[in-house]
N, C-alpha and C positions, 0 to 999 in steps of 0.2 A: 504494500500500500504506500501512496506518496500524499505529500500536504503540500501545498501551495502557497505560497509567499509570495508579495508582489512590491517592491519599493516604485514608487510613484514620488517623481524629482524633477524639479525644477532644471537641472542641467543637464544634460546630456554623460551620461555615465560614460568616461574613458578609461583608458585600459588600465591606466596608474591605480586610479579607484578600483576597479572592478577585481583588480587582483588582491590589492587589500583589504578588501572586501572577503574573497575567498582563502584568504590565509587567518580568517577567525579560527579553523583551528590547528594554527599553530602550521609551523616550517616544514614536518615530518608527511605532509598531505603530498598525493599529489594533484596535476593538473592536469586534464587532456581537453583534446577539443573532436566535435564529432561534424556531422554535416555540412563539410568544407568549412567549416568553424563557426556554421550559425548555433553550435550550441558547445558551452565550454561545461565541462565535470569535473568537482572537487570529489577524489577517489582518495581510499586508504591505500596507504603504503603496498596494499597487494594489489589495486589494481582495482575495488569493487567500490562503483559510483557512490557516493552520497548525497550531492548535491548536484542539478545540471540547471546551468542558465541559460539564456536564449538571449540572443543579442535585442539588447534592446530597442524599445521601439518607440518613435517620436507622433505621439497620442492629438490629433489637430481636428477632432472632432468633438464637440459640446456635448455633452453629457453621457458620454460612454463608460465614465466611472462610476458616476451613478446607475448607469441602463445595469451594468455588468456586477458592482461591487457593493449596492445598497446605496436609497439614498442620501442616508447618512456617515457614508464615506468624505472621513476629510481628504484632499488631496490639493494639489497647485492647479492655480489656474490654464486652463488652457491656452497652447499648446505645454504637454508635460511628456516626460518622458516614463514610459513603463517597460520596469524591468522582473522580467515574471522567473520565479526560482524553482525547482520541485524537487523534495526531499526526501528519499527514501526512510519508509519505517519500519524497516526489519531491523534496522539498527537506530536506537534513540536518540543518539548524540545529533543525529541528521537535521531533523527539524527544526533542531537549536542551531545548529550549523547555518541554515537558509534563513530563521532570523536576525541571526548576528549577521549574515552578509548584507540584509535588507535596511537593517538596522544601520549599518555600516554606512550604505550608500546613500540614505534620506540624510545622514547629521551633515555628511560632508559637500550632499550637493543641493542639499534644500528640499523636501522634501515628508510625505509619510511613509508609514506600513500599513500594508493590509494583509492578513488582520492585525488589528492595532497589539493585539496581546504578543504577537506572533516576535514582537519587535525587539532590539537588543543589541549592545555591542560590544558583550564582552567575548576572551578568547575562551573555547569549549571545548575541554579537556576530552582526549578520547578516554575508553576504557580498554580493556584488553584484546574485548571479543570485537570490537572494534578495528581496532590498529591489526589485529592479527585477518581480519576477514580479507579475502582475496578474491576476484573476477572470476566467474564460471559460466560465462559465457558472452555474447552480444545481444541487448535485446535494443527496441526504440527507447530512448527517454521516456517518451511518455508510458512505455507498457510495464507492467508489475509483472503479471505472469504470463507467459509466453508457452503452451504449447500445443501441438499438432493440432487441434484442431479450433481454437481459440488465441485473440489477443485480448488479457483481460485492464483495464484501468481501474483504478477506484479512484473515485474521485468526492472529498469530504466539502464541497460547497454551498452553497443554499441557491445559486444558480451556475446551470454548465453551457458554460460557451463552448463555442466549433472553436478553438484554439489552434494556434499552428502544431500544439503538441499533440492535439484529437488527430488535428489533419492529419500528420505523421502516420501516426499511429494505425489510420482507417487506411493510407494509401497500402503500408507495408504490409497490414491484413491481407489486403484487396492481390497487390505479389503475389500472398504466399499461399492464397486461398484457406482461408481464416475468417472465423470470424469478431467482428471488434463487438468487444461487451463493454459497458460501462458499469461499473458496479456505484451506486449511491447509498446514503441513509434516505428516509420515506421523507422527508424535510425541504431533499436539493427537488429543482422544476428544470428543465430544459428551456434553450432557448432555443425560439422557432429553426435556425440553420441547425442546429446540432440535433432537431428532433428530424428533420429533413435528410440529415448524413444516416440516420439510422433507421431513415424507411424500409432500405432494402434488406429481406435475407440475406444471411442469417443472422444478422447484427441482432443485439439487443441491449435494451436500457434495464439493467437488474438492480430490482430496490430490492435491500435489506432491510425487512420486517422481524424484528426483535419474537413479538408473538408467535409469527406465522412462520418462517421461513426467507426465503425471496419470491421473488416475482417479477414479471416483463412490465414498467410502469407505462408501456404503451398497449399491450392488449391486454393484461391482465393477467394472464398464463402463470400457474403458479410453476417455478422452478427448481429443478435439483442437479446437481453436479455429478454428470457422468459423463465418463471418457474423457475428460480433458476438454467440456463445454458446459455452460448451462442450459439445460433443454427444457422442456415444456411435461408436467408431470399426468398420466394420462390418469382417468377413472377405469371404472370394471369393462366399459362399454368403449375402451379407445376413444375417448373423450376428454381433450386437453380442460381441466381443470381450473377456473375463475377464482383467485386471490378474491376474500369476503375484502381483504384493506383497501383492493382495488374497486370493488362495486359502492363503497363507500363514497357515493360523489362528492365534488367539491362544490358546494353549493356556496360559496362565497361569490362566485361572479356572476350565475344568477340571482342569486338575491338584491343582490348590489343593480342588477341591472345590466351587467358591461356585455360587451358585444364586443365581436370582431367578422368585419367585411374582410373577405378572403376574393381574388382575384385569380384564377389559372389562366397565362396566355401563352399562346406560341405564334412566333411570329419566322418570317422568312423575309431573310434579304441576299440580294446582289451579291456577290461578290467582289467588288468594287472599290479600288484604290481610294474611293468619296467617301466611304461605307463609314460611319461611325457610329457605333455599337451605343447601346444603351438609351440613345431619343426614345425607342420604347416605352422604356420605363420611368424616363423623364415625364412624356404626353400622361403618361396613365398618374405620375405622381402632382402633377401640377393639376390638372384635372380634378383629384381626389383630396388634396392637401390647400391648393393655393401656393406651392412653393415649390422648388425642386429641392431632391433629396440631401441630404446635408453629407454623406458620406460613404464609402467605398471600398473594400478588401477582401482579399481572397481565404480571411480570418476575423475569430475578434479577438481580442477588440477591434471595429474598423476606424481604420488612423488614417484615411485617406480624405482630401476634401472632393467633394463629387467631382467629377471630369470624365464625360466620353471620352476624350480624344486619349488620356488616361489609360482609360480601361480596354479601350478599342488595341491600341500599342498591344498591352499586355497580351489579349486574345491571337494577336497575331501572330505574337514571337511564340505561341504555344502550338498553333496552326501546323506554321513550319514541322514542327514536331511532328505531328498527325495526334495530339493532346487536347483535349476540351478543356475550357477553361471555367471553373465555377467562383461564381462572385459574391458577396453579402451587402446590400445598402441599406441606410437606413435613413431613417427622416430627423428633424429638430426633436425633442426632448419634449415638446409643449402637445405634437401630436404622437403618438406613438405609431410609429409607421415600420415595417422592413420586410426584403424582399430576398428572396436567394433563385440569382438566376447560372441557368446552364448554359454555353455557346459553343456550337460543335460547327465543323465545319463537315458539309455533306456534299453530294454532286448536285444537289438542286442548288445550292447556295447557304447564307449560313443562317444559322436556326439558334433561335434565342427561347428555352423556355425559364418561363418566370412564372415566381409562386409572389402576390404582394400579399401579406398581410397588413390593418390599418388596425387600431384600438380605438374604441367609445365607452364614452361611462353616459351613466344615465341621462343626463343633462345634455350631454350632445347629438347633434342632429348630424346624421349620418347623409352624404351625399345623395340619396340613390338617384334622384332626379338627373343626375348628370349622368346616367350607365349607358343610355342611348346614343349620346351625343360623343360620348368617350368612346364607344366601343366604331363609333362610325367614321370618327380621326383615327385611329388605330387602322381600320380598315382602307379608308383611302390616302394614308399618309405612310402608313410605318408596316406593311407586309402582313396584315392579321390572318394568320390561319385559325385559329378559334381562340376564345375566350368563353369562362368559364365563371359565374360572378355567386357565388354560396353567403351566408351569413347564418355564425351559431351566437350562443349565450357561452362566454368563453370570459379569459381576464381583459381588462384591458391593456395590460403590460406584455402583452402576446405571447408572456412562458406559458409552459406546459407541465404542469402539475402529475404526482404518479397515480392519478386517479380517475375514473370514468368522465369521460365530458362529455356534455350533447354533440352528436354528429352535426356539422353544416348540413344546411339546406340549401339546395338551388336556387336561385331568381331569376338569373335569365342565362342564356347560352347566344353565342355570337358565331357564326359560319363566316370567315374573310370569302374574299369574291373568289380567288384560287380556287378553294375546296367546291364552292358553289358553281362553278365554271365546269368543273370535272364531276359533278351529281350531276347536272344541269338545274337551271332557273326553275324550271315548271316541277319537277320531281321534290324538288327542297324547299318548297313555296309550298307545297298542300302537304303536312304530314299529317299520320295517319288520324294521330290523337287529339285531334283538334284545335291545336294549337292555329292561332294565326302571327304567324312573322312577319315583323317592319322589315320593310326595303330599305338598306342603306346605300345610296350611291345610287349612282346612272344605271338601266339595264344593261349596258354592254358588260359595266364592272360592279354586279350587287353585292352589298354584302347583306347575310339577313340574318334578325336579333327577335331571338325566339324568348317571350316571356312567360316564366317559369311558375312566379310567384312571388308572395310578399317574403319569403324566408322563413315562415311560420309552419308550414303546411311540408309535413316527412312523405307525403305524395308526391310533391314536383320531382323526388329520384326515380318515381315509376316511370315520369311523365319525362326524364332525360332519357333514361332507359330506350322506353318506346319510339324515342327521336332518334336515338342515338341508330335503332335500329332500323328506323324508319331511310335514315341518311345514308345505311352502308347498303340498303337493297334499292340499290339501282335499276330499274329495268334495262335492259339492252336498248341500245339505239337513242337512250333518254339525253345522255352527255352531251351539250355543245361546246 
């Protein structure tokens, strides 16, 4: 298991400090560095890590200390620098180690700790079993246990970001064909990107429930530890087994009211030396917010201030690669906004999908009136291959709690003129269910925005269903 330390400074942390920093204990340590040097390790004399730092990172977006760290995190004004630590605890001295270096680096360059207790600068004596312990293998920084058929983390926060240490962590899984588990107490929530990394099989978010056992805090599935993974516990009847801690909803953000409007879009564009990425999700955030997105990274924290041309660069030099590129944005602090898009490059041209989520609390009034107007600038401006527009009874803060939450509902679905062109106009203009769809745009190029519902009603997923089906049965000869 590892614990997390994070000095947040005014300065920019150099190497003079940084080393000083890591000789809290003492001269007999040593040093190594790993991923071309983005990440340095204070190791004992034999060689087995204790401490691994991440080069620091220059923090220029408003309120990400708070979104990520609590909003009663003190910290320096923005722009700050964050320098994130992680501490092995199979050995104790560890922990103390990562606050004394965090500790270290707030006196001398201005700055706090998070957590505040974590913090300290004195030197930290090893013990025996300590200095005597030696390296027994290679694993990621961020992974605790490592084998065949699992990578497991633990991670003790009360929220888990997609970190570059997650990232790691889920690509080298992803190599070794593996899968990344997250182990938590029933307390931590997921942030939307890192509930997003762990959609896919066979990944899972594992809460430790003191009562009960574990459990998957995204479907429920109670767990037990076989073979070298945590799997899903069956009944008599071959029937994966529902956590009672999970069916325990969280009714705090319906009671309160809060909602969150949820957008799925995918969008196609050119190829095209003009081509810059992200107007997307700009149209849909200006649209939805009144402002464009405040920030940008392939990680969180995100330290980037927005910029297509930014991110566009980025997509490309990955392209070359034959690599897709995934992003996180997010909005101002005032609204809570964030999106995590994918960009792949295909032989139709390149494809952007994007998930936005937006938060409201009771008192706010929710766009919807502009979803028409939004979805039909998407479509005659920016490549809309469909759009997808749901709203449930969720937090407003857009984490994800390890507990039952009402499913989204549909409102409307959006066809880009593309997809409409290749159904044809007449076949995707009458479905079966009675829906009637607005024409968006000229007949030569429609798009059409199929109305779902108010959000309220767990029918409109019959009534996408039925569309959905309606849309892939073609008749011969219908296409123009």
């Amino acid at each position: 298991m590892t614990k997390d330390v994070i000095a947040l400074t005014e300065k920019m942390p150099d190497t003079v400090t940084v080393l000083a920093g890591l000789y809290a204990g003492g001269p007999d340590l040593r040093i190594s560095t790993l991923a071309d040097g983005a990440v340095t390790q204070l190791c004992t004399p034999g060689g087995h890590p204790l401490v691994s730092v991440e080069v620091p990172l220059l923090l220029q977006v408003p309120g990400e200390v708070a979104r990520l760290l609590g909003p009663h995190t003190t910290a320096p004004d923005t722009p700050l620098w964050w320098t994130e630590a992680r501490a092995i605890t199979a050995l104790k001295e560890a922990e103390s180690l990562a606050g004394s270096f965090a500790g270290r680096l707030a006196t001398v360059l201005g700055g706090t700790v998070w957590p505040p207790e974590a913090a300290d600068t004195d030197i930290v004596p090893l013990s025996a079993e300590a200095t005597a312990a030696t390296a027994t293998g290679t694993t990621p920084p961020a992974v605790d246990i490592l084998t065949d058929q699992a990578a497991l983390v633990f991670q003790d926060r009360p929220l888990i970001p997609m970190t570059s240490w997650l990232s790691d962590a889920l690509s080298s899984a992803l190599a070794t064909d593996r899968a990344l588990q997250i182990v938590t107490p029933p307390h931590s929530r997921l942030t939307l990107p890192t509930r997003t990394a762990l959609g896919g099989h066979p990944h899972r978010w594992v809460v430790q429930h003191a009562p009960s056992g574990y459990y998957d805090g995204l479907s429920g599935a109670e767990l037990h530890w076989v073979d070298g993974a945590f799997t899903p516990v069956k009944d008599t009847d071959g029937k994966t087994r529902v956590a009672e801690a999970f069916r325990r909803r969280d009714n705090t953000a319906a009671a309160h009211g809060e909602r969150q409007l949820l957008l799925t879009l995918r969008t196609l564009h050119p190829a095209t030396e003009e081509l810059l990425l992200g107007n997307t999700l700009e149209a849909a955030w200006q649209s939805l917010t009144g402002t464009a997105p405040a920030g940008w990274s392939t990680a969180e924290p995100v330290n980037l201030p927005w910029s297509p041309r930014q991110l566009t660069d980025l997509a490309r030099s990955r392209a070359r690669n034959s690599a897709p590129t995934w992003l996180i944005t997010i909005g101002s602090p005032e609204q809570p906004a964030i999106a995590t898009t994918r960009i792949t490059h295909t032989p139709a041209g390149i494809e952007e999908h994007t998930t936005l989520a937006l938060g409201y609390g009771p008192e706010e009034t929710m766009p919807l009136n502009t979803l028409p107007h939004l979805a039909e600038t998407l479509a005659a401006q920016h490549g809309l291959i469909s759009l997808l527009t749901t709203l449930r009874s969720a937090r407003r803060d857009l984490t994800i709690p390890p507990h039952l939450e009402p499913a989204p509902i549909p409102m409307s679905f959006t066809l880009g003129p593309g997809p409409v062109r290749s159904i044809g106009l007449t076949h995707a203009e009458a479905p079966s269910v009675g829906l009637a769809p607005i024409r968006l745009g000229p007949a030569t190029a429609s798009a059409l925005h199929y109305p779902l519902g108010d959000g309220t009603d767990p029918e409109a997923w019959a009534r996408l269903q039925q569309l959905n089906q309606h849309l892939a049965s073609v008749p011969r000869g219908s296409a123009t």
